[in-house]
DRENDODO-211919 format. One record per residue: x, y, z of N, C-alpha, C, CB in turn; residue in one letter; chain. Coordinates in Angstrom, 3 decimals. Glycine has a CB too. Layout:
! DRENDODO-211919
+----------+----------+----------+----------+----------+----------+----------+----------+----------+----------+----------+----------+------+------+
:   n.east :  n.north :     n.up :  ca.east : ca.north :    ca.up :   c.east :  c.north :     c.up :  cb.east : cb.north :    cb.up : code : unit :
+----------+----------+----------+----------+----------+----------+----------+----------+----------+----------+----------+----------+------+------+
:        X :        Y :        Z :        X :        Y :        Z :        X :        Y :        Z :        X :        Y :        Z :    a :    A :
...
+----------+----------+----------+----------+----------+----------+----------+----------+----------+----------+----------+----------+------+------+
! end
This chain:
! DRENDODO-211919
+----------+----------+----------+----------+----------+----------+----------+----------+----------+----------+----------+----------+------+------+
:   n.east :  n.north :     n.up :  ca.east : ca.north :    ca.up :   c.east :  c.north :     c.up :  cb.east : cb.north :    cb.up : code : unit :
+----------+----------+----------+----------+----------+----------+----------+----------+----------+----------+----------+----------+------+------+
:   34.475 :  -48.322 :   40.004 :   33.335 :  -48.703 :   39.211 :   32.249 :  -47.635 :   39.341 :   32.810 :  -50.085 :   39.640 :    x :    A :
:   32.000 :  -47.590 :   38.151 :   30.645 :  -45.986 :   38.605 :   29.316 :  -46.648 :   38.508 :   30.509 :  -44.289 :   37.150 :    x :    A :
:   28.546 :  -45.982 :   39.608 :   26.899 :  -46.366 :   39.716 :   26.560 :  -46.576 :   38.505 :   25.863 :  -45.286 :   40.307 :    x :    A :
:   25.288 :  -47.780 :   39.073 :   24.644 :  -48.412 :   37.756 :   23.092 :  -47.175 :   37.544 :   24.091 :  -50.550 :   38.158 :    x :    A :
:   23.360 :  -46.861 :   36.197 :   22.084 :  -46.425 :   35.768 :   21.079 :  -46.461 :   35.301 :   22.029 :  -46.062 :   35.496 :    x :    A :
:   19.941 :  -45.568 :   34.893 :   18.552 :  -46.386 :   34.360 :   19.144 :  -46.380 :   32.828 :   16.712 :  -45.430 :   34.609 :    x :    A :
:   19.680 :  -45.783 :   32.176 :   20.743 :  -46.300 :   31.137 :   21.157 :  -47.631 :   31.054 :   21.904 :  -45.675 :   31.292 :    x :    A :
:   21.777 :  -47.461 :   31.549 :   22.590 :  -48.920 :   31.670 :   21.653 :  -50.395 :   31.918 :   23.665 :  -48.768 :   33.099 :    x :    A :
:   20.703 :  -49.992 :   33.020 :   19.611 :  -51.383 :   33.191 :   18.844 :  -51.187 :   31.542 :   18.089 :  -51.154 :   34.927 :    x :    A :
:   18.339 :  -50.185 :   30.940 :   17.749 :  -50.576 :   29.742 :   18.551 :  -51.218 :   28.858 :   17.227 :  -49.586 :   29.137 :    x :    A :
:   19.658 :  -50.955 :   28.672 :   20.692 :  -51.347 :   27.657 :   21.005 :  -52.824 :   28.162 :   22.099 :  -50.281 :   27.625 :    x :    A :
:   20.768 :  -53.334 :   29.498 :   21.222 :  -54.873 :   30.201 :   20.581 :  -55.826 :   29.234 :   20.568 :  -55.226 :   31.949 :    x :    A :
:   21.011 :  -56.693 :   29.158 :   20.181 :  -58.041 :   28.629 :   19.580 :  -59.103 :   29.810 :   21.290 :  -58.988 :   27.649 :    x :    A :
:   20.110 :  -58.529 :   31.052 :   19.939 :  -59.119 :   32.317 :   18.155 :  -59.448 :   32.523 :   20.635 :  -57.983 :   33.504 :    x :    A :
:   17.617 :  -60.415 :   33.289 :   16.167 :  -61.004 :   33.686 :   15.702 :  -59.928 :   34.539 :   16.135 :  -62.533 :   34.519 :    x :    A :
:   16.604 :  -60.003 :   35.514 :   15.788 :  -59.612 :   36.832 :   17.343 :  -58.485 :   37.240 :   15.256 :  -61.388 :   38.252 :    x :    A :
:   17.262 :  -58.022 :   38.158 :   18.108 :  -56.960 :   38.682 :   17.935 :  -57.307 :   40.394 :   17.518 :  -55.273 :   38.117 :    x :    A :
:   19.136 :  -57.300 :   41.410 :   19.276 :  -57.624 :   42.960 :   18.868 :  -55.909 :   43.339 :   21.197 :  -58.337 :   43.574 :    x :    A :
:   18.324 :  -55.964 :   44.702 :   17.718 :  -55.208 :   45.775 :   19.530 :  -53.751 :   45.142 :   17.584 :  -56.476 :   48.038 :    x :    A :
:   20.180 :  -54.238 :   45.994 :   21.503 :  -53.737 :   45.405 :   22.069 :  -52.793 :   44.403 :   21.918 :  -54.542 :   45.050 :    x :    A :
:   21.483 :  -53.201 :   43.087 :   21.101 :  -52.399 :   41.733 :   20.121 :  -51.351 :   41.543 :   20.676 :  -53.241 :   40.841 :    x :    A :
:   19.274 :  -51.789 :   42.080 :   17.939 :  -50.911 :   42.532 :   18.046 :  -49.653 :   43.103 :   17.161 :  -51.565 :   43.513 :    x :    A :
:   18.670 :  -50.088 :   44.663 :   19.051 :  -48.699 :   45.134 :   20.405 :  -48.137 :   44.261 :   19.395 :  -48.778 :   46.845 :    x :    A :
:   21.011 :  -48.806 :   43.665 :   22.348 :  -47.288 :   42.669 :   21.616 :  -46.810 :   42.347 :   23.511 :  -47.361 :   41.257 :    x :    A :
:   20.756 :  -47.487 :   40.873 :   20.165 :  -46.762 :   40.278 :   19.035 :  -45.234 :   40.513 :   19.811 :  -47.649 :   39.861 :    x :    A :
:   18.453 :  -45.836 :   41.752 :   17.636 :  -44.914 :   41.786 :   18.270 :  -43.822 :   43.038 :   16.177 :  -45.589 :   41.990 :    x :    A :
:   19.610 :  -43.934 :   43.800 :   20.449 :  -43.431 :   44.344 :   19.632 :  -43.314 :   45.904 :   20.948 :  -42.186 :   43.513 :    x :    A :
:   19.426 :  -44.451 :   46.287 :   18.719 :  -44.631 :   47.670 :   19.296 :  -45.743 :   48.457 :   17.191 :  -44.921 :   47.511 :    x :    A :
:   19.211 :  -45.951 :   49.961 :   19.521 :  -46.961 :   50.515 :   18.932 :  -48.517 :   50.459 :   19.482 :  -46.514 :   51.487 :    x :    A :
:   19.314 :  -49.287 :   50.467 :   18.999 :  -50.857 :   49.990 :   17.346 :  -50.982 :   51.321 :   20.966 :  -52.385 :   50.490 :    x :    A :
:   17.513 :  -50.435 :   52.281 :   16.485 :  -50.862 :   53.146 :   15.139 :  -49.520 :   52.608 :   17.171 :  -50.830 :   55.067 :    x :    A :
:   15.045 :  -48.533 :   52.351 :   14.307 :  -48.141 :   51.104 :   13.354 :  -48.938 :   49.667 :   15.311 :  -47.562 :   50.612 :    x :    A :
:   14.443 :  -49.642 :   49.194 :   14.066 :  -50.942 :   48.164 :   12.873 :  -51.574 :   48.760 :   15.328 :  -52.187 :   48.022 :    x :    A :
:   13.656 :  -52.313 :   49.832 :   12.899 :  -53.176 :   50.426 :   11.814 :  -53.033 :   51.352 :   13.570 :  -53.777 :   50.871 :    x :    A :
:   11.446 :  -51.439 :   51.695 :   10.648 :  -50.979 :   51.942 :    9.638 :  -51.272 :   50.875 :   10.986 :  -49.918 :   52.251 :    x :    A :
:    9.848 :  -50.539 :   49.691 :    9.114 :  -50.499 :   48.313 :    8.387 :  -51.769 :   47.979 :   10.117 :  -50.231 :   47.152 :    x :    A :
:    9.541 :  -52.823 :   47.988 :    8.780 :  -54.100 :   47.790 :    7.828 :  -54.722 :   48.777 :    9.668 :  -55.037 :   47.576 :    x :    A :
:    8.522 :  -54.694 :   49.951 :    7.430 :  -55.036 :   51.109 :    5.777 :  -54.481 :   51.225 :    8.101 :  -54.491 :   52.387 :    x :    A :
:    6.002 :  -52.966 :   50.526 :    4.604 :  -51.573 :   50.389 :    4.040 :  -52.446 :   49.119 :    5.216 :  -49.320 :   49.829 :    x :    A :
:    4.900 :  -53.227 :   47.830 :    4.163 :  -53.557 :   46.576 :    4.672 :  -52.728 :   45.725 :    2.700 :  -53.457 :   46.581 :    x :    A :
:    4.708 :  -51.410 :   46.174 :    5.284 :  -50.617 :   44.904 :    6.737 :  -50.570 :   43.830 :    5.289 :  -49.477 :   45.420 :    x :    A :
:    7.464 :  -51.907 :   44.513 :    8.551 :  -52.170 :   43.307 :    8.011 :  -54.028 :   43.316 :   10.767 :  -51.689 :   43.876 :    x :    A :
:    8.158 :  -54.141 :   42.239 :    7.688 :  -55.651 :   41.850 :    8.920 :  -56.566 :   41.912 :    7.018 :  -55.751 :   40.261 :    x :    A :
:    8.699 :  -57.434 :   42.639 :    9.543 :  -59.033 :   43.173 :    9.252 :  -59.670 :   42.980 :    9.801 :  -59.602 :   44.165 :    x :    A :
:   10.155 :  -60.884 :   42.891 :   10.066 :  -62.271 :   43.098 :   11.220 :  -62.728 :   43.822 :    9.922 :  -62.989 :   41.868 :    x :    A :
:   10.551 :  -63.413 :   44.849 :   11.707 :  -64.104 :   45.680 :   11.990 :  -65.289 :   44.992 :   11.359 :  -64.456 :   47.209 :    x :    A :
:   12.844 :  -65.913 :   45.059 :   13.754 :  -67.236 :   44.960 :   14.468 :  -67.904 :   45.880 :   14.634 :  -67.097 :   44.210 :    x :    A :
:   13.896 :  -68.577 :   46.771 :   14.732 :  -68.768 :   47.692 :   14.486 :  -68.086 :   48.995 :   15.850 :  -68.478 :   47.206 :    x :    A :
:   15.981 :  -67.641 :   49.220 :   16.446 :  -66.531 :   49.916 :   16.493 :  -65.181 :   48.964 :   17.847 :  -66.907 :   50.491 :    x :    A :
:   16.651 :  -65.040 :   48.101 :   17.166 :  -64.100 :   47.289 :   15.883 :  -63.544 :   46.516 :   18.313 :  -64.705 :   46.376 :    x :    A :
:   15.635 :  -62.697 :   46.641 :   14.540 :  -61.284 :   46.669 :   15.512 :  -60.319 :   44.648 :   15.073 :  -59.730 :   49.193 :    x :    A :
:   14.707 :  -60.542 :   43.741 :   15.027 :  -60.208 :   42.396 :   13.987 :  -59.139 :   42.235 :   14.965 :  -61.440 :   41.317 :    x :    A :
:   14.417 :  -58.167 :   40.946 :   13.150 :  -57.315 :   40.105 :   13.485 :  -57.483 :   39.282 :   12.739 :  -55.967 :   40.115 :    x :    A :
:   12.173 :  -57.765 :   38.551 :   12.552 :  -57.849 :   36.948 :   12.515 :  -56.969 :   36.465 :   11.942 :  -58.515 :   36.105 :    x :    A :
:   13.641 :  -56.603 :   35.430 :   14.148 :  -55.603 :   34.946 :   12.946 :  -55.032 :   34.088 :   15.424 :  -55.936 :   34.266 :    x :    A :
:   12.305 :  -55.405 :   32.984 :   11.040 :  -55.190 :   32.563 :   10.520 :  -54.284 :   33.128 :   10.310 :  -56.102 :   32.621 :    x :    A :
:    9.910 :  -55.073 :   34.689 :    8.654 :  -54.367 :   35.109 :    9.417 :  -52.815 :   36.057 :    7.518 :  -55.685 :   36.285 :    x :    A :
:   10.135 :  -53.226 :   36.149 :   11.112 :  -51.741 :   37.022 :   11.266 :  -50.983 :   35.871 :   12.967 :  -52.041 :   37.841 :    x :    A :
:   11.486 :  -51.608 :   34.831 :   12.142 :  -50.087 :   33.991 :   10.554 :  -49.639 :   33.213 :   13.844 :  -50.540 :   32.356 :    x :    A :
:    9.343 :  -50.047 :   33.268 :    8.187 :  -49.688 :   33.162 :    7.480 :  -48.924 :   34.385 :    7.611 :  -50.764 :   32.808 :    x :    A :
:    8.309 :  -48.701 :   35.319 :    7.904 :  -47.924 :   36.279 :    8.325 :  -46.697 :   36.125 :    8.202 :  -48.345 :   37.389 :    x :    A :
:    9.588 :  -46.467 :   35.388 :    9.863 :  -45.125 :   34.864 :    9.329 :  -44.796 :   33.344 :   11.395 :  -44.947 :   34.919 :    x :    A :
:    8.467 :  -45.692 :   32.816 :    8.044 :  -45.085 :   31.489 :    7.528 :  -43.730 :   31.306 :    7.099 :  -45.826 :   30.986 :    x :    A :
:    7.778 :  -43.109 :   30.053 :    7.352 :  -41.303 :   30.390 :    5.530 :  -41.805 :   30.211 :    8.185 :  -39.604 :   28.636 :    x :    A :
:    5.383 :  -43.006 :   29.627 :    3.928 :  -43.411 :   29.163 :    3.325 :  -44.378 :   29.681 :    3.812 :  -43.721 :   27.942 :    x :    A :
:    3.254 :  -44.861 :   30.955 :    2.965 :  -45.791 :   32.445 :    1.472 :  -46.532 :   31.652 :    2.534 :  -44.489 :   34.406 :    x :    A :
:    1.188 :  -47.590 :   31.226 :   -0.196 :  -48.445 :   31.170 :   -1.105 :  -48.048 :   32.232 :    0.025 :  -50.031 :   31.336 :    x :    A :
:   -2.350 :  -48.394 :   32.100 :   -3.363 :  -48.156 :   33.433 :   -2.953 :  -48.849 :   34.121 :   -4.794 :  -48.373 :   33.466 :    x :    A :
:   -3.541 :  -48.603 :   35.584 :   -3.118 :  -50.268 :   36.988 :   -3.684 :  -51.181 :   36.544 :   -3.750 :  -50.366 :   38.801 :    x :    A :
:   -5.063 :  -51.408 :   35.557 :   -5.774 :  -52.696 :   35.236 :   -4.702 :  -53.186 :   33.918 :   -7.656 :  -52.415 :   34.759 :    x :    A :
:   -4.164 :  -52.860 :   33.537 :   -3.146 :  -53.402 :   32.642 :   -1.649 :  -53.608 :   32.325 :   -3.369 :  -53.005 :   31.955 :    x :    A :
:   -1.016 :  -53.546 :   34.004 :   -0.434 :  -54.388 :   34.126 :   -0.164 :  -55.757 :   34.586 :   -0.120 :  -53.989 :   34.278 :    x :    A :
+----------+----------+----------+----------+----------+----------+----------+----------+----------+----------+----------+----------+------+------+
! end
């Protein structure tokens, strides 16, 4: 199976994306991620046990055209 890409998450119809997906995509280790989220700088929602990103707001973190911080 070949790594998931920022391709591929735009093209998803998927909500949210696991810790898991995160690091393929961005080709880093899963405790990295969760660094990120713990710092704020990748956006979560827990459920549970289970720690999600919504695909949305992650793939607006790579926009070539990023909103101000007051508007997201």
């Amino acid at each position: 199976m070949a790594p998931l890409s920022l391709s591929a998450v735009r093209a998803s119809d998927a909500a949210a994306l696991t810790i898991a997906d995160v690091a393929a995509v961005l080709g880093v280790d899963v405790r990295t991620v969760s660094k990120g989220i713990e710092a704020g700088t990748i956006p979560s929602v827990r459920l549970g046990r289970r720690v999600l990103i919504p695909r949305e707001k992650f793939l607006a973190l790579w926009t070539a055209d990023p909103a101000p911080e007051g508007d997201r």
